[in-house]
N, C-alpha and C positions, 0 to 999 in steps of 0.2 A: 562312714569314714569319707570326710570329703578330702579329692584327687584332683585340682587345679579346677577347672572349669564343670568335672564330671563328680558326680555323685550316684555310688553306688553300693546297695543296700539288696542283703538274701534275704528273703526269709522262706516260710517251708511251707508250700500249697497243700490244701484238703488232699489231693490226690495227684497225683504223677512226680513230676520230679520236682527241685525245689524249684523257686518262681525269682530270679533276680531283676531288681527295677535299676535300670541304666538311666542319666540323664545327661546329653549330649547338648552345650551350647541351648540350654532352656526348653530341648526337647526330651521327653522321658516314651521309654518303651519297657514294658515287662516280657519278659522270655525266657523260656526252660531249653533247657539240654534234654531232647527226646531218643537221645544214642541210648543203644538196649532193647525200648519200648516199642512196639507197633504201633505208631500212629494213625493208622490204619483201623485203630481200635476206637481210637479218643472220639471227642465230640467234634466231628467237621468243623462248626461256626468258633469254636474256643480255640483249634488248632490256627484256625484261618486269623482272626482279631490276632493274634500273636504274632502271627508274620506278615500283618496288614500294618503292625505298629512298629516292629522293628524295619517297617520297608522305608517307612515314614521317618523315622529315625536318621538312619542313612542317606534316606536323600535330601533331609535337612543336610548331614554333616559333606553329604560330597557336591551340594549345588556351585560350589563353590569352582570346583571343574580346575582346581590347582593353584586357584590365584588368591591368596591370601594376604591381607594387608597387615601390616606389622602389630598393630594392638589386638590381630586374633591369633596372634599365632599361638597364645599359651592354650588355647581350646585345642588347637591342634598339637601340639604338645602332650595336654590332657588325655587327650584321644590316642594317640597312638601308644601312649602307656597302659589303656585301658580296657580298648576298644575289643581286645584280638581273641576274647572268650565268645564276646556277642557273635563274633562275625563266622570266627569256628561252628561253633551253635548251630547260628543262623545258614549257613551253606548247608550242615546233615540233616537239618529239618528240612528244608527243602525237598531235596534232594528224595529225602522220604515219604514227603506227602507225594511228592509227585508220580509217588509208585501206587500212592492209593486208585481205589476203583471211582472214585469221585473226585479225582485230581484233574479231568477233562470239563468238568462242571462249570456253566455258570464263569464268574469271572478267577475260578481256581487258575487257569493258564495263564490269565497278566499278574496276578500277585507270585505265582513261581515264576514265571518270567525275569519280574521286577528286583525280587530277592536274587536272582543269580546275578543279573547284571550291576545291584546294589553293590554286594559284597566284592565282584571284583572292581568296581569304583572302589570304594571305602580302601580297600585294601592298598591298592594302587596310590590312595591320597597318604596314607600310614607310612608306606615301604618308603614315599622322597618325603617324606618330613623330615629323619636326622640331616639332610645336607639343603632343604631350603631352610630349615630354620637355622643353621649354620650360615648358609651366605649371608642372610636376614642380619643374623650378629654382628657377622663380619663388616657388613657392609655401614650400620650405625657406627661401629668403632672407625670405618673410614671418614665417615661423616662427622664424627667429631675430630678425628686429626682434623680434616681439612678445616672445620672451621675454629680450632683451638689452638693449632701449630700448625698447619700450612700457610694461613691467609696472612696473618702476623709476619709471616717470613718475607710473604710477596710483596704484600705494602712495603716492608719496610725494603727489601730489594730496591723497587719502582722508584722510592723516595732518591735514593743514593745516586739513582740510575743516571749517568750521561753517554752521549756517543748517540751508537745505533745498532752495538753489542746486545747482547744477551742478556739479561737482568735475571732471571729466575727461569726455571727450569722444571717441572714434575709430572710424573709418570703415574698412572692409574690402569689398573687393569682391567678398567671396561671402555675406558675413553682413548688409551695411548698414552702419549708421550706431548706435555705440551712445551712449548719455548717462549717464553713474553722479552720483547725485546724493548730496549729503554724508548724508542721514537713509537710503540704502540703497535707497532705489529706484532703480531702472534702465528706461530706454526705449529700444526698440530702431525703428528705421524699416527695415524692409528694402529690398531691391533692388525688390520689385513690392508696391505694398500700402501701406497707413497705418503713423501710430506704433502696439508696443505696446506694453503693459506688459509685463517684463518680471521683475519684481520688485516687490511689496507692501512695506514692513517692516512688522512685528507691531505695532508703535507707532502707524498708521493705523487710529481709530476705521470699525468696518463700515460706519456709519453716512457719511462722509466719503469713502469707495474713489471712489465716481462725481465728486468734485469733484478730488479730490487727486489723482485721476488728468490729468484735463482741464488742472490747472496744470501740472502734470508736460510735457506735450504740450506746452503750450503755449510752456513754458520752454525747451523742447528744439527748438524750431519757431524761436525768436528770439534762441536761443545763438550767437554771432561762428562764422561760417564758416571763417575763420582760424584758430580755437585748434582746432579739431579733428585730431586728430593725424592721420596720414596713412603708409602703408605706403611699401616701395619699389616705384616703378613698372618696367612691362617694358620 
């Protein structure tokens, strides 16, 4: 049954428990659920390739350290719908070799090592995936207001625009508050902090910047709350 970017397929091992092949973003790991069993009993080198390949797995899926570009996010997506058997799994196994009498062995202490710290990565990358892939959403649908119905609006504002009044007006919730005024200056307020300038026109005497600013402000301070244009909310 293919699940967005992951594929994955049980089937039933010669001996111990059943064998599931995960494949994560074009990486594949096979691993069993060894809850019950003494692994302590199995064959060292098969117990070990199996949390040598889901370590490997994981740290394909968490290199990424949070930062996800928008054409991957359905892997992560994929993954956090999928992920949370492996990773169960993969912590009790651990967990369990690590009690064997050959768990101090050889490179046994960096592949448990690796798998602890894997899975709480991994995990960590799953738990904010519903609210980055949410902003993610959000934030294309802002990107298309602005360039579908906001820029439309402003041109044509600008176009109309005479004086030294206020022409357009619109508020974002990562930038602020901006104000484009018909002579080309621009003030912006942002999220923390005062208005600023954000735009001089050439046509503002030197001599004038400190007052022609202050009006600027001020005009933007006492502009209708109403016409301010507004994104779509989440």
């Amino acid at each position: 049954m293919r699940i967005g970017a992951l594929l994955v397929v049980s089937a039933c091992a010669a001996s111990g428990p059943a064998v599931t092949t995960v494949t994560v973003d074009g990486r594949r790991a096979a691993w069993r659920d060894w809850s019950g069993i003494d692994v302590c009993q199995t064959e060292p080198s098969w117990l070990y390739d199996e949390l040598a390949d889901a370590n490997e797995l994981l740290g394909h899926f968490t290199r990424r350290s949070g930062t996800w570009r928008d054409d991957e996010l359905p892997v992560l997506e994929a993954a956090a719908k999928s992920l949370g058997p492996l990773l169960a799994a993969h912590a009790r196994n651990v967990e369990a070799a690590a009690a064997c009498p050959w768990a101090s062995e050889g490179t046994w202490p960096r592949v448990l090592a690796e798998g602890r710290r894997l899975v709480a990565a991994a995990r960590a990358e799953i738990d904010s995936a519903p609210k980055l892939v949410a902003f993610v959403r959000h934030r294309q649908e802002v990107e298309r207001w602005r360039k579908d119905v906001l820029e439309p609006q402003r041109e044509a504002a600008l176009a109309g625009c005479q004086g030294e009044g206020v022409a357009f007006a619109w508020s974002d919730e990562l930038e602020g508050t901006t104000w484009l005024f018909c002579d080309g200056a621009a003030v912006n307020a942002p999220l923390v902090g005062g208005f600023e300038l954000k735009n001089a026109p050439e046509s503002w005497p030197a001599a004038q910047l400190a007052d022609r600013r202050a009006k600027c402000f001020e005009a933007a301070r006492n502009y209708p709350a109403g016409n301010i244009k507004t994104p779509p909310t989440r």
